[in-house]
N, C-alpha and C positions, 0 to 999 in steps of 0.2 A: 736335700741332697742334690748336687748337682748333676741335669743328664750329660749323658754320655753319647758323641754324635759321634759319625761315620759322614764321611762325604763321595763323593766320585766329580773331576772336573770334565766335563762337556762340552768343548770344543766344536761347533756346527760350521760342516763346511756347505753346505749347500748354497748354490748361488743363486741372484734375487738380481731383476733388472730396478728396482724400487730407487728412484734418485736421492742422492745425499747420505747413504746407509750399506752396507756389507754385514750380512749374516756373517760371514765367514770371520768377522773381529771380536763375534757377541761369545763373551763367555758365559755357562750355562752350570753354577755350583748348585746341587741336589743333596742337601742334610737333612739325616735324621736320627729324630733325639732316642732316647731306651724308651719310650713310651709310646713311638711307631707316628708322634706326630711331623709334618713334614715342613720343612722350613728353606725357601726356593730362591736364590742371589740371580741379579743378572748383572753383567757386568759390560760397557758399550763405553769405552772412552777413549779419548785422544781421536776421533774421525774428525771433525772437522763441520759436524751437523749442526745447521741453526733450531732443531725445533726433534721431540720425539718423534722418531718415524711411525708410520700408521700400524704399518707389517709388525713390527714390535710390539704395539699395542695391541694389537689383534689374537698375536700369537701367544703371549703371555701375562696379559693386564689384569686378568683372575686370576692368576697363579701366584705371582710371586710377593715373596714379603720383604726384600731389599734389593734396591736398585742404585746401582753407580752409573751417573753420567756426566763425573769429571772429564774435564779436559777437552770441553767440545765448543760450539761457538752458540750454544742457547741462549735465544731472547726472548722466548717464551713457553710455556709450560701445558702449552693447549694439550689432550689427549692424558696429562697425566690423571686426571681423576678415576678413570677407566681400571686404576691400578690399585683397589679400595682393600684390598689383604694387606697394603704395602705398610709395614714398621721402620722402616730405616730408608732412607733417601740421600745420596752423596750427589750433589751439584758444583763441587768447587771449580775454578778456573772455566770461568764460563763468562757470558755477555747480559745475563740478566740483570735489568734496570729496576728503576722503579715503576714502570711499567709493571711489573711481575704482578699476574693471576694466582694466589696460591687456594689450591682446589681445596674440596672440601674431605680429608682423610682422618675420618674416626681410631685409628689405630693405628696410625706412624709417630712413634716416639723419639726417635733421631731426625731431625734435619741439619745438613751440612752444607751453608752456601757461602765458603771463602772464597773470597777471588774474587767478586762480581763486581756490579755496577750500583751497589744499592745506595743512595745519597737519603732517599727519608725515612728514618725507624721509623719515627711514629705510626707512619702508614703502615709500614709492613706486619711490625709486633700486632695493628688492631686486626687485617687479616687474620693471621697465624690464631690469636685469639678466639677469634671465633670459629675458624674452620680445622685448626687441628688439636683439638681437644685435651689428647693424650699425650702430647708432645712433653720430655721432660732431656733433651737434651740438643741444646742450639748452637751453632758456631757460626759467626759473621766475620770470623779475622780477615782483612785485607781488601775491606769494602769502607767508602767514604760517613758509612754511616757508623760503624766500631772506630774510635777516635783513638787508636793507639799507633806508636810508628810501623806500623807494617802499612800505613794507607795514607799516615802523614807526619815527617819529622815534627812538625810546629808540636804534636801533643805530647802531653805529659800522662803520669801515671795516674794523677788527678782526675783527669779529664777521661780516662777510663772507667776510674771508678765510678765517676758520675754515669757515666754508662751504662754500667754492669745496672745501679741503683734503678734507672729509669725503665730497663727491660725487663727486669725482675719485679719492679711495680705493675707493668703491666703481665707479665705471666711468672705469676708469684711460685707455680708448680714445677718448675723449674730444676733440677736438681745437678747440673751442667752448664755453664755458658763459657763458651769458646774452650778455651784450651783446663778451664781450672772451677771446682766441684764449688758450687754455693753454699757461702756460709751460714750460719743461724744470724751472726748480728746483719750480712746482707739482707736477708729476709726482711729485719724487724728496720733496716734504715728504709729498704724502700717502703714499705709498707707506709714509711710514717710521711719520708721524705722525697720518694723515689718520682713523684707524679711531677715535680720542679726539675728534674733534672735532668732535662731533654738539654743537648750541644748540640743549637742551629745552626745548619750548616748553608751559605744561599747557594741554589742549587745553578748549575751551570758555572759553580767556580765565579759567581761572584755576576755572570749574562743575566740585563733584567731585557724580558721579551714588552716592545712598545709597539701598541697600536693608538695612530691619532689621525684625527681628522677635522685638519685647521685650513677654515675656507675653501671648503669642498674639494682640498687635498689631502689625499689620504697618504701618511705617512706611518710605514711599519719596518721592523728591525728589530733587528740584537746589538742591546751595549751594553759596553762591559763598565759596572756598577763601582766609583768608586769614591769615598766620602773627602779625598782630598782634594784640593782645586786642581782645575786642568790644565791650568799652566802656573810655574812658578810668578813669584811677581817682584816686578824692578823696583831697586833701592828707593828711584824717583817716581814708584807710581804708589802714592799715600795721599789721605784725606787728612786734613787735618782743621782745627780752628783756632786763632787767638786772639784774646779780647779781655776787656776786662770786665769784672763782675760785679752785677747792680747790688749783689745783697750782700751782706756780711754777718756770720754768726758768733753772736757773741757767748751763747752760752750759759748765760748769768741765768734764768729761769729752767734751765736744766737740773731734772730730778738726780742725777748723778751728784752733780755741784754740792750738795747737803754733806755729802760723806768725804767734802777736802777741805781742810782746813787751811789758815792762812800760812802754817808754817810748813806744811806739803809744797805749796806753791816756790 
């Protein structure tokens, strides 16, 4: 049977000189189910903060089991391990890179990180693996490392699926990815096929970082990586040779030759 919950919204106006943060924008939902157990949201989005603030973590990082902090300017995740009740986590439209620490949360089942900065799964799925256990619902839409058009016209539906296959190789447990529920033969393709079907993406859009040091000149930089030549080339500028040729083959000891007769000729 499904419970049955009650809420009250909580609205905190109290003021805080803490920089990058306003109490007064945190909304404060308080459910609970017919069984009297308590189930605690906090809600902090659209400010404009690069990082969870402390006072936040202070005041409710043992409490609460879902937290929204869409719509902010986070680059990094420090202070959220602090929040170990936490089941459900909303991150979307934010600045997190591949840089991203993802903590160690035994019982968060939801994570939601559209809109970011993420360019390598690989790395990130092998965090999330090991550190969030119970996880069975992920969404990466709108990050360079989900290969569908919301992050880049060039891909196809193809190039999704291969996706879907490679992240669900690595967390098989899955039961959600992005917007749409996993299927049984998803399961059984990645299982079989899924570990191949990582889409490299070079990271920096294609910038290889160069460090060199030719005759005690140190040369370093960023360029941009590209396998066509760097300048077209002139009608008149070709290598070429003509001559004539010392050998001539004739053929006649040729294993082939066996099977043509004189009237093929």
């Amino acid at each position: 049977m499904n419970s049955v919950y009650f809420y009250c919204m909580i609205l905190d106006t109290k003021s805080t000189s803490e920089k990058n943060w306003k109490l007064s924008h945190l909304i404060r939902e308080i459910l609970h189910s017919a069984d009297g157990k308590r189930f605690e949201k906090l809600c902090y989005c659209g400010q404009g903060c690069t990082r969870i603030p402390e006072t936040l973590v202070k005041l409710y990082g043992a409490k609460v089991q879902s937290l929204d902090f869409s719509s902010n300017d986070l680059v990094t995740l420090k202070g959220l391990d602090a929040f170990q009740q936490l089941q459900e986590l909303v991150l979307d439209n934010n600045q997190l890179g591949d840089s991203l620490t993802v903590p160690v949360l035994p019982k968060l089942h939801t994570l939601s990180l559209n809109k970011n900065q993420i360019c390598n799964l690989e790395a990130l799925l092998l965090q999330i693996k090991q550190n969030l256990p119970a996880l069975n619902y992920l969404s990466l839409l709108g990050n360079q490392a989900c290969p569908n058009q919301l992050s880049n016209q060039e891909h196809d539906e193809e190039d999704y699926q291969r996706y879907r296959y490679f992240v669900l190789y690595h967390l098989p447990q899955l039961k959600f990815l992005d917007s749409n529920r996993v299927s049984e033969q998803e399961r059984w393709e990645a299982k079989n096929r899924g570990q191949f079907m990582n889409i490299v993406t070079p990271s920096g859009a294609g910038n290889v970082n160069v460090n060199l040091q030719l005759n005690n000149l140190a040369i370093s930089g960023n360029l941009k990586y590209s396998p066509l030549p760097r300048a077209l080339r002139n009608p008149d500028d070709y290598k070429g040779a003509y001559g004539k040729c010392r050998y001539r083959y004739s053929g006649k000891h040729s294993e082939g030759n066996r099977f043509i007769s004189n009237n093929d000729l």
